[in-house]
PDB file of N, CA, C and O in Angstrom:
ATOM      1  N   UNK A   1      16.488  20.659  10.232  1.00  0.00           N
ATOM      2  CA  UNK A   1      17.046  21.027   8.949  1.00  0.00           C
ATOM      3  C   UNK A   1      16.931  22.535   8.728  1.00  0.00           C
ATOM      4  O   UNK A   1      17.887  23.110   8.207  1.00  0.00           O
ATOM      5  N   UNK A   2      15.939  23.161   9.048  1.00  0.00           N
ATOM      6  CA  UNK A   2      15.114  24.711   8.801  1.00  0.00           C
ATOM      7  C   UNK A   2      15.861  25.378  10.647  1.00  0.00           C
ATOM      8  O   UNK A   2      15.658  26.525  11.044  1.00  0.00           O
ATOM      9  N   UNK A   3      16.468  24.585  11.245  1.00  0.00           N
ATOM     10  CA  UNK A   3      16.724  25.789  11.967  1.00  0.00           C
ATOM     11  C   UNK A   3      18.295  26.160  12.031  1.00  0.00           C
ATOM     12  O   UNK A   3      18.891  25.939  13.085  1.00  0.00           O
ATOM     13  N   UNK A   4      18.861  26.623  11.123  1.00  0.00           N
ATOM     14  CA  UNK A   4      19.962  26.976  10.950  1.00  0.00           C
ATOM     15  C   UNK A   4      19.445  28.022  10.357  1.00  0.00           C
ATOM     16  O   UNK A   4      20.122  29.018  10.614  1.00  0.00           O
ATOM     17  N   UNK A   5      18.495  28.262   9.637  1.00  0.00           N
ATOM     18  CA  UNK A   5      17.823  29.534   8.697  1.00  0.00           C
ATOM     19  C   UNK A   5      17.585  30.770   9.671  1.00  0.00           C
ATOM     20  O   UNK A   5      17.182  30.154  10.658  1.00  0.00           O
ATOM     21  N   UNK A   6      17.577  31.550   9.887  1.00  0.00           N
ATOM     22  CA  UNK A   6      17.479  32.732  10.432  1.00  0.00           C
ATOM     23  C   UNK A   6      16.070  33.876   9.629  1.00  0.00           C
ATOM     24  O   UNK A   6      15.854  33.976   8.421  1.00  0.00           O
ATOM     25  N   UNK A   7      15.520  34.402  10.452  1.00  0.00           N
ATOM     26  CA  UNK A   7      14.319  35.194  10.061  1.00  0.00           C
ATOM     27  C   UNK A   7      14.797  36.153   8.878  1.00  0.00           C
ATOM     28  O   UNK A   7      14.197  36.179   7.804  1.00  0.00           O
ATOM     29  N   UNK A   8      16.107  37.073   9.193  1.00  0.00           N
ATOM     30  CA  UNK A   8      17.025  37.669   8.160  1.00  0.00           C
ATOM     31  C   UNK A   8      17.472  37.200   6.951  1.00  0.00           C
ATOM     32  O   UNK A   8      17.410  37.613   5.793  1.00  0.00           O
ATOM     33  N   UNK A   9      18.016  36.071   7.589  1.00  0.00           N
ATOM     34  CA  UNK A   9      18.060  35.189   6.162  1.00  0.00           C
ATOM     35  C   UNK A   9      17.653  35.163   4.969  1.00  0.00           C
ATOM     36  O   UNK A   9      18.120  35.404   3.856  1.00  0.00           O
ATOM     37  N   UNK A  10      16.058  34.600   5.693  1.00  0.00           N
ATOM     38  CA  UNK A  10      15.004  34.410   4.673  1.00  0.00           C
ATOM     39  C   UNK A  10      14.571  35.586   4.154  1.00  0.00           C
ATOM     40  O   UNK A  10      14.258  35.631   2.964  1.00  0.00           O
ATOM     41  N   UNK A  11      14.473  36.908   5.112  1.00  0.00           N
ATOM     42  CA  UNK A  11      14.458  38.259   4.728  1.00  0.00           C
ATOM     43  C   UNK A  11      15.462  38.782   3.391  1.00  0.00           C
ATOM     44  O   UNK A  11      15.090  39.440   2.419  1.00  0.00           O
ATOM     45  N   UNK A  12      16.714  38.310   3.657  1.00  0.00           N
ATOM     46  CA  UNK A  12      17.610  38.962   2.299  1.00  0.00           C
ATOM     47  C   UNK A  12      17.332  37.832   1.255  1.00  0.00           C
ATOM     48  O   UNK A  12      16.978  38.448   0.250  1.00  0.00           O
ATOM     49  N   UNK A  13      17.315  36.797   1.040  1.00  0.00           N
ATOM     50  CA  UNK A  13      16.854  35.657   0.464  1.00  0.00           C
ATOM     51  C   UNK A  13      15.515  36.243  -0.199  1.00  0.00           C
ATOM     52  O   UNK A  13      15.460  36.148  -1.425  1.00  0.00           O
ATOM     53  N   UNK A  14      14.541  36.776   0.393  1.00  0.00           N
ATOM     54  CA  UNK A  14      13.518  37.727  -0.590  1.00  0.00           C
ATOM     55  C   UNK A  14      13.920  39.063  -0.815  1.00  0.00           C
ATOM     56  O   UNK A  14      12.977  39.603  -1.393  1.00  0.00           O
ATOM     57  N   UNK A  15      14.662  39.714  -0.684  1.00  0.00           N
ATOM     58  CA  UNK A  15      15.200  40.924  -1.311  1.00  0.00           C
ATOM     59  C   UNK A  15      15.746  40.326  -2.469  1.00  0.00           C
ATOM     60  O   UNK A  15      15.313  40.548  -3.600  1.00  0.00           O
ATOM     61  N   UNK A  16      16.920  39.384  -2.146  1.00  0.00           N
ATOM     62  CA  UNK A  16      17.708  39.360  -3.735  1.00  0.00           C
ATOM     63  C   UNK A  16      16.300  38.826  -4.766  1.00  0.00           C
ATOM     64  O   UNK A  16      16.209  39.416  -5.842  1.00  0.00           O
ATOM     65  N   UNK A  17      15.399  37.914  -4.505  1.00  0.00           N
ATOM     66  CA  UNK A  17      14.682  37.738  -5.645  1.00  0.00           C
ATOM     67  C   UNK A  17      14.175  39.069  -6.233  1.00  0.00           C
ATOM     68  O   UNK A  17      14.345  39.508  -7.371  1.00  0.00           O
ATOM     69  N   UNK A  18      13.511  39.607  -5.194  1.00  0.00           N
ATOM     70  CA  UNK A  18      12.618  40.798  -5.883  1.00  0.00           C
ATOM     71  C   UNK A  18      13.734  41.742  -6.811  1.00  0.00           C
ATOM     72  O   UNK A  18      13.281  42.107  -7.895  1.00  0.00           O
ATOM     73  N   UNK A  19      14.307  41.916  -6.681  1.00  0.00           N
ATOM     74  CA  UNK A  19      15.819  42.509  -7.083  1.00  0.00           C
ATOM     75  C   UNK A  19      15.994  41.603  -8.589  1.00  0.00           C
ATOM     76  O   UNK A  19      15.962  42.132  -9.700  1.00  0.00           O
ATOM     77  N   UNK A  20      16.180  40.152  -8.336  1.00  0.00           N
ATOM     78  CA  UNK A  20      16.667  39.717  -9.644  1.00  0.00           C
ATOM     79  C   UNK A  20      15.607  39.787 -10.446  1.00  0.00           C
ATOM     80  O   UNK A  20      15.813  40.401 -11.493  1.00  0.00           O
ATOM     81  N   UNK A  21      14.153  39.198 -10.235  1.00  0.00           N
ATOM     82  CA  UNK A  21      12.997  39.283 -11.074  1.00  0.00           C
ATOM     83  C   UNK A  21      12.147  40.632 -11.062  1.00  0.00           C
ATOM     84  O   UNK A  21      11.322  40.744 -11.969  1.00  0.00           O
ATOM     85  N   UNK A  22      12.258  41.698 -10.109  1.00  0.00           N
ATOM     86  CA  UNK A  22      11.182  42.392 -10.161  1.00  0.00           C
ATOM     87  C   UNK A  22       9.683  42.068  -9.653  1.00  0.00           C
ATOM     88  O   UNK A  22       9.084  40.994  -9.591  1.00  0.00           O
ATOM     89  N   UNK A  23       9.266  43.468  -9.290  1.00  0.00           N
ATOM     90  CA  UNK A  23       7.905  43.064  -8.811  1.00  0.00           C
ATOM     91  C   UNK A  23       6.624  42.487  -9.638  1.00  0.00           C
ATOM     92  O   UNK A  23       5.713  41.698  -9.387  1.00  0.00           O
ATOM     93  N   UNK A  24       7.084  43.415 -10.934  1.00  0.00           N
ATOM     94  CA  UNK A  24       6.228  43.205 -11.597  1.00  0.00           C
ATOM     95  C   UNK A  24       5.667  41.398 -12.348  1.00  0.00           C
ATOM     96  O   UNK A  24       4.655  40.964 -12.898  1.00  0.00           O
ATOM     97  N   UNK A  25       6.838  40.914 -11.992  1.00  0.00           N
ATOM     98  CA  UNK A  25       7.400  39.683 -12.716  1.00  0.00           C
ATOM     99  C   UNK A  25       7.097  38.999 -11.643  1.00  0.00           C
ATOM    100  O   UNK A  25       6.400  38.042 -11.981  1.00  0.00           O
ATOM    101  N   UNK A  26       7.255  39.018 -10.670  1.00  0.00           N
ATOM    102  CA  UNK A  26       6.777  38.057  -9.409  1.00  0.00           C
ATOM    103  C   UNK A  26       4.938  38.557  -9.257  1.00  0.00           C
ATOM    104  O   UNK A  26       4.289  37.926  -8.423  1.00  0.00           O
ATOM    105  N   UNK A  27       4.539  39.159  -9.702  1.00  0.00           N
ATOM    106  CA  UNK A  27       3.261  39.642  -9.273  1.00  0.00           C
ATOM    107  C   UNK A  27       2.193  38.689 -10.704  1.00  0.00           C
ATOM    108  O   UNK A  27       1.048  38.257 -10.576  1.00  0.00           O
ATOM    109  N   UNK A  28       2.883  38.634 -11.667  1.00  0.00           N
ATOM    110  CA  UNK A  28       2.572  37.977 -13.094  1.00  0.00           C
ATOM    111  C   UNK A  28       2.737  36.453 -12.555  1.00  0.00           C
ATOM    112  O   UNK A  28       1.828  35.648 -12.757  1.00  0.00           O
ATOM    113  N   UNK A  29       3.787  36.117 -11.940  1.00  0.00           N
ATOM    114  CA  UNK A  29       4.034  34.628 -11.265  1.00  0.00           C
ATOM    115  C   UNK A  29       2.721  34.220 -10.148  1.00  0.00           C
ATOM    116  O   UNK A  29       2.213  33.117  -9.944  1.00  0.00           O
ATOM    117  N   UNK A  30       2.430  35.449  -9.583  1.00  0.00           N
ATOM    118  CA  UNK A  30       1.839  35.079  -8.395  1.00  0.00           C
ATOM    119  C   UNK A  30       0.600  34.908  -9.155  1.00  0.00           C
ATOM    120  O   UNK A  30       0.159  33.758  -9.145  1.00  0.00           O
ATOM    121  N   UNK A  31      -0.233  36.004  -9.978  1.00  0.00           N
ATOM    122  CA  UNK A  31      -1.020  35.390 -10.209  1.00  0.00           C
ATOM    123  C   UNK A  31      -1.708  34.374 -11.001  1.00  0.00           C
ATOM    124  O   UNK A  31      -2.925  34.193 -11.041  1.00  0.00           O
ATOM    125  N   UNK A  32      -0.751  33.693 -11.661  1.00  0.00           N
ATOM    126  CA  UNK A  32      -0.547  32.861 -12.640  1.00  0.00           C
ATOM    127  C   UNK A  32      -0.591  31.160 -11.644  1.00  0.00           C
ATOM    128  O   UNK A  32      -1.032  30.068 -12.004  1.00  0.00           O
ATOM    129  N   UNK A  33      -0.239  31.387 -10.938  1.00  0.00           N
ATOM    130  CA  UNK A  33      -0.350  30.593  -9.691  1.00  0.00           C
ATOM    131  C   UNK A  33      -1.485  30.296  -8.893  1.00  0.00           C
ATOM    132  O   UNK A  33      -1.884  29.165  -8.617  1.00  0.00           O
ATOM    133  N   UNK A  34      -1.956  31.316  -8.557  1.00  0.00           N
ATOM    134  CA  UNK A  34      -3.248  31.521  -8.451  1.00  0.00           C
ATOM    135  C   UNK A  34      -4.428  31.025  -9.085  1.00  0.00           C
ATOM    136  O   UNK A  34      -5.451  30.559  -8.585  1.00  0.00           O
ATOM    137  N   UNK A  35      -4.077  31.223 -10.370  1.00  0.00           N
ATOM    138  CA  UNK A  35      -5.395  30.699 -11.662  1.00  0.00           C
ATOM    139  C   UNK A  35      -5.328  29.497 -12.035  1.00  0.00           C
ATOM    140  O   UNK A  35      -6.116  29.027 -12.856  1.00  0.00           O
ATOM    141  N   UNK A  36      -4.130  28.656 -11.338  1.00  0.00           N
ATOM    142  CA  UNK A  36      -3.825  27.316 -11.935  1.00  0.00           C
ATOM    143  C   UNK A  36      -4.422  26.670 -10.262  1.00  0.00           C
ATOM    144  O   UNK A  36      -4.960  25.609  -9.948  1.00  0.00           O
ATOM    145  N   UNK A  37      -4.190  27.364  -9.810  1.00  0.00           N
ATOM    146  CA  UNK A  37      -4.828  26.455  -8.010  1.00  0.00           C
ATOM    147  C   UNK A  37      -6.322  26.309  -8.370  1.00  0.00           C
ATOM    148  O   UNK A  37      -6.841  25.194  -8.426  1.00  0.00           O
ATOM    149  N   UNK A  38      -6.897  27.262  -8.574  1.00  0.00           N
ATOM    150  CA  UNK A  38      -8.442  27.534  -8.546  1.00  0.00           C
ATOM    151  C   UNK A  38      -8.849  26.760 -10.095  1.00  0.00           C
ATOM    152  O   UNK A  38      -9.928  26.176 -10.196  1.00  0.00           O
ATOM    153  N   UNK A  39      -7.976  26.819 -11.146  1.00  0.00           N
ATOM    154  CA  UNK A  39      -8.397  25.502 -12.260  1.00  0.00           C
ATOM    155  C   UNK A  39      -8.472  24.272 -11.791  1.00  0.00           C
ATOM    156  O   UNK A  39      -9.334  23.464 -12.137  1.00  0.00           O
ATOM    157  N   UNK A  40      -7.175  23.961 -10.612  1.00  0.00           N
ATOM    158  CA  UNK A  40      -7.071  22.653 -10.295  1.00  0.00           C
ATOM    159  C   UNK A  40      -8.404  22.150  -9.203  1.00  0.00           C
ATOM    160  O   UNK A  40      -8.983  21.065  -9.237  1.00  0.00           O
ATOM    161  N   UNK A  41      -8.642  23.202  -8.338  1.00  0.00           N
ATOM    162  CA  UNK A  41      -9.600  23.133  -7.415  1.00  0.00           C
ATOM    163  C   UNK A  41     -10.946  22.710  -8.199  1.00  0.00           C
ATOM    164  O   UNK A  41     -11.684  21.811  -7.796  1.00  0.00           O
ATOM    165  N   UNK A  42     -11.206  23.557  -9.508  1.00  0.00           N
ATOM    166  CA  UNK A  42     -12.323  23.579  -9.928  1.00  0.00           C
ATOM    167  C   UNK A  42     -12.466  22.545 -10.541  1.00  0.00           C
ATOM    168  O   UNK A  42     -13.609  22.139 -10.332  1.00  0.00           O
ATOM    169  N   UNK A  43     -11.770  21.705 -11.378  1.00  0.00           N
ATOM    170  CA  UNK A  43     -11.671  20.413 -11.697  1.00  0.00           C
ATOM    171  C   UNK A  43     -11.322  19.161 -11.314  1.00  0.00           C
ATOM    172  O   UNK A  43     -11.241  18.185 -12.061  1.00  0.00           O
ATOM    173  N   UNK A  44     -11.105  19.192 -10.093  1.00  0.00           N
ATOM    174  CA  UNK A  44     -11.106  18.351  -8.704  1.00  0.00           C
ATOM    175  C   UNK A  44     -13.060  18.420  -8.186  1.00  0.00           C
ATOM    176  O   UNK A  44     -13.740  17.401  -8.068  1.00  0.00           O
ATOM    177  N   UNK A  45     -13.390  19.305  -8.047  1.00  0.00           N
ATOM    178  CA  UNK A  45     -14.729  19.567  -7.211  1.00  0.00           C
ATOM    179  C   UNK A  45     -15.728  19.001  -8.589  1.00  0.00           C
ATOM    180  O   UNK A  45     -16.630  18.227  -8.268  1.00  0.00           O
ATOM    181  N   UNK A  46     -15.630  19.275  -9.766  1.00  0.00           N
ATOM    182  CA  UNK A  46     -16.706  18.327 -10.636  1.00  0.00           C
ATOM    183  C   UNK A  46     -16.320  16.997 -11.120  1.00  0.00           C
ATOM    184  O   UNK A  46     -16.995  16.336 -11.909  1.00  0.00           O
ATOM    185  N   UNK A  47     -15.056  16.591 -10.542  1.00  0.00           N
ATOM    186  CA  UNK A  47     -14.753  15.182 -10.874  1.00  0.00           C
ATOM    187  C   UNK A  47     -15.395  14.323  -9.675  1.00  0.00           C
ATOM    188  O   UNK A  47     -15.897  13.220  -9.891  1.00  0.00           O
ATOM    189  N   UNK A  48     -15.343  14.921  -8.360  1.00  0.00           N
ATOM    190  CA  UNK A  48     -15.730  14.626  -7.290  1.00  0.00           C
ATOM    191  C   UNK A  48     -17.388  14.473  -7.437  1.00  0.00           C
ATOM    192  O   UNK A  48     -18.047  13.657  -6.792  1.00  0.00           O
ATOM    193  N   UNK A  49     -17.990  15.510  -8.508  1.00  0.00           N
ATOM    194  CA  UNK A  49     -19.472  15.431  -8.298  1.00  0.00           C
ATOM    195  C   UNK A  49     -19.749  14.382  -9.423  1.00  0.00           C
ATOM    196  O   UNK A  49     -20.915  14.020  -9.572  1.00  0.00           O
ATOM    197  N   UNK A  50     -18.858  13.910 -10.156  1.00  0.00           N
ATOM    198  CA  UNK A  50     -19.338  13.285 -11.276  1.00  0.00           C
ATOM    199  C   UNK A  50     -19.284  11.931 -10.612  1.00  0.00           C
ATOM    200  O   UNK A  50     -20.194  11.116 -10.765  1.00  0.00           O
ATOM    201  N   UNK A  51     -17.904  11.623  -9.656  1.00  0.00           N
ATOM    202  CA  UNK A  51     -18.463  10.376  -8.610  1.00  0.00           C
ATOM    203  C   UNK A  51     -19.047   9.910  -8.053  1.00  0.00           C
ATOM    204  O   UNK A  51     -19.209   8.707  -7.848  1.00  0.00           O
ATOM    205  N   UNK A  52     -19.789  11.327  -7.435  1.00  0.00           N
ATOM    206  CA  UNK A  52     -20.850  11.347  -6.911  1.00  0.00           C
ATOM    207  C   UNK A  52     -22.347  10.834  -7.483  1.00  0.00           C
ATOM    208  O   UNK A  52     -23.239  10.181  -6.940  1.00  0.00           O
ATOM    209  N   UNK A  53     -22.235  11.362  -8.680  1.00  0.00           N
ATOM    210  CA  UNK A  53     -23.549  11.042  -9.889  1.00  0.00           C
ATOM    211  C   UNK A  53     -23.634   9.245 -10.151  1.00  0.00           C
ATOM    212  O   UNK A  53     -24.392   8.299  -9.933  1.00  0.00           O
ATOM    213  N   UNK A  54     -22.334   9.543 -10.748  1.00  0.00           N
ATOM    214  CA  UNK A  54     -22.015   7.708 -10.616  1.00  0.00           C
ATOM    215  C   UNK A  54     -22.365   6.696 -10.010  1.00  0.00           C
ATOM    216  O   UNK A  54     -22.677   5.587 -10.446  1.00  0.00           O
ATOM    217  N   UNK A  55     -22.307   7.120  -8.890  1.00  0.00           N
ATOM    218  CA  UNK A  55     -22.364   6.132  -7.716  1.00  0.00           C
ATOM    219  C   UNK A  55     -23.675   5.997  -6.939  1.00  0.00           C
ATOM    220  O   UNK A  55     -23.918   5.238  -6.001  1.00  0.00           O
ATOM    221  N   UNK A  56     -24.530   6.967  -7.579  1.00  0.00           N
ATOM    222  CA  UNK A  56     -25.726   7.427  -7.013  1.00  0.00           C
ATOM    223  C   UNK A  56     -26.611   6.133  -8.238  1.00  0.00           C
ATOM    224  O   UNK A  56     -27.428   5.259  -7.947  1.00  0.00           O
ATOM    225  N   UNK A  57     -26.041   6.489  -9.560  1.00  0.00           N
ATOM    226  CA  UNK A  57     -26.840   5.802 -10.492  1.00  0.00           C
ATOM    227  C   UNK A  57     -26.664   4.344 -10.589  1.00  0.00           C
ATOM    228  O   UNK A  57     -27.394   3.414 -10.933  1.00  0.00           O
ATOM    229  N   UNK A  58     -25.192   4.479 -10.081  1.00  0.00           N
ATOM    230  CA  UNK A  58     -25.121   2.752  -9.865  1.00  0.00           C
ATOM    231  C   UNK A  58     -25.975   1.801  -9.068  1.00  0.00           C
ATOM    232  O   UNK A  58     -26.131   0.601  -9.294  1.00  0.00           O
ATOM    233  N   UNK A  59     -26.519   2.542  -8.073  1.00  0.00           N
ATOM    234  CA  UNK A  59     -26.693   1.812  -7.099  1.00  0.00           C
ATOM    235  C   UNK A  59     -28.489   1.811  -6.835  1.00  0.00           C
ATOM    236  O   UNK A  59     -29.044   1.046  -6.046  1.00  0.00           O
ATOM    237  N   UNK A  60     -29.178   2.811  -7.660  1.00  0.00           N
ATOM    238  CA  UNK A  60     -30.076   2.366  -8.483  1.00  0.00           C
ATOM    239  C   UNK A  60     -30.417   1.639  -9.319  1.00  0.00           C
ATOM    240  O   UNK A  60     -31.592   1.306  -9.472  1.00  0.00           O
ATOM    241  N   UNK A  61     -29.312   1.183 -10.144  1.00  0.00           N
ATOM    242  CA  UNK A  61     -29.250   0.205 -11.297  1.00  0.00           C
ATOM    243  C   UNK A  61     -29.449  -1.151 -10.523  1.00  0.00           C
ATOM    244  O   UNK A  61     -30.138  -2.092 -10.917  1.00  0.00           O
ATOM    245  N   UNK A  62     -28.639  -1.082  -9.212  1.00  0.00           N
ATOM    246  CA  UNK A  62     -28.611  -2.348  -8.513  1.00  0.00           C
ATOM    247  C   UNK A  62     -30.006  -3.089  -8.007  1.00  0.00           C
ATOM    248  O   UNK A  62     -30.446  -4.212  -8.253  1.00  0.00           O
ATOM    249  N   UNK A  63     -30.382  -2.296  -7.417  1.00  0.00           N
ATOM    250  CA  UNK A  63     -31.823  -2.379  -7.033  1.00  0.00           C
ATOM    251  C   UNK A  63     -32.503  -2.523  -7.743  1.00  0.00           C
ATOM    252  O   UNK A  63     -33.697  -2.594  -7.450  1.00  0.00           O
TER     253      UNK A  63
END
């Protein structure tokens, strides 16, 4: 599907963006992107520990 695309291609394909939005505006995107990965990461990793807690206490309860 992707090899009809050409390295150029994709090269003018990022010129016209930077062109239509600007750097500054893609740089506001990028890091906005950024802060939502590392929210998602960070609230993934204490849901994971709260399973962890859970499952730890459960299984004390059992015993």
């Amino acid at each position: 599907m992707l090899s009809g695309i050409s390295p150029w291609s994709i090269l003018l394909i990022l010129i016209i963006i930077v062109v239509l939005f600007g750097t500054k505006k893609l740089r506001n995107v990028g890091s906005d992107l950024g802060a939502a990965i590392k929210s998602f990461k960070k609230s993934s990793k204490e849901e994971s520990e709260d399973n962890i807690i859970d499952s730890k206490s459960s299984s004390k309860d059992k015993k």
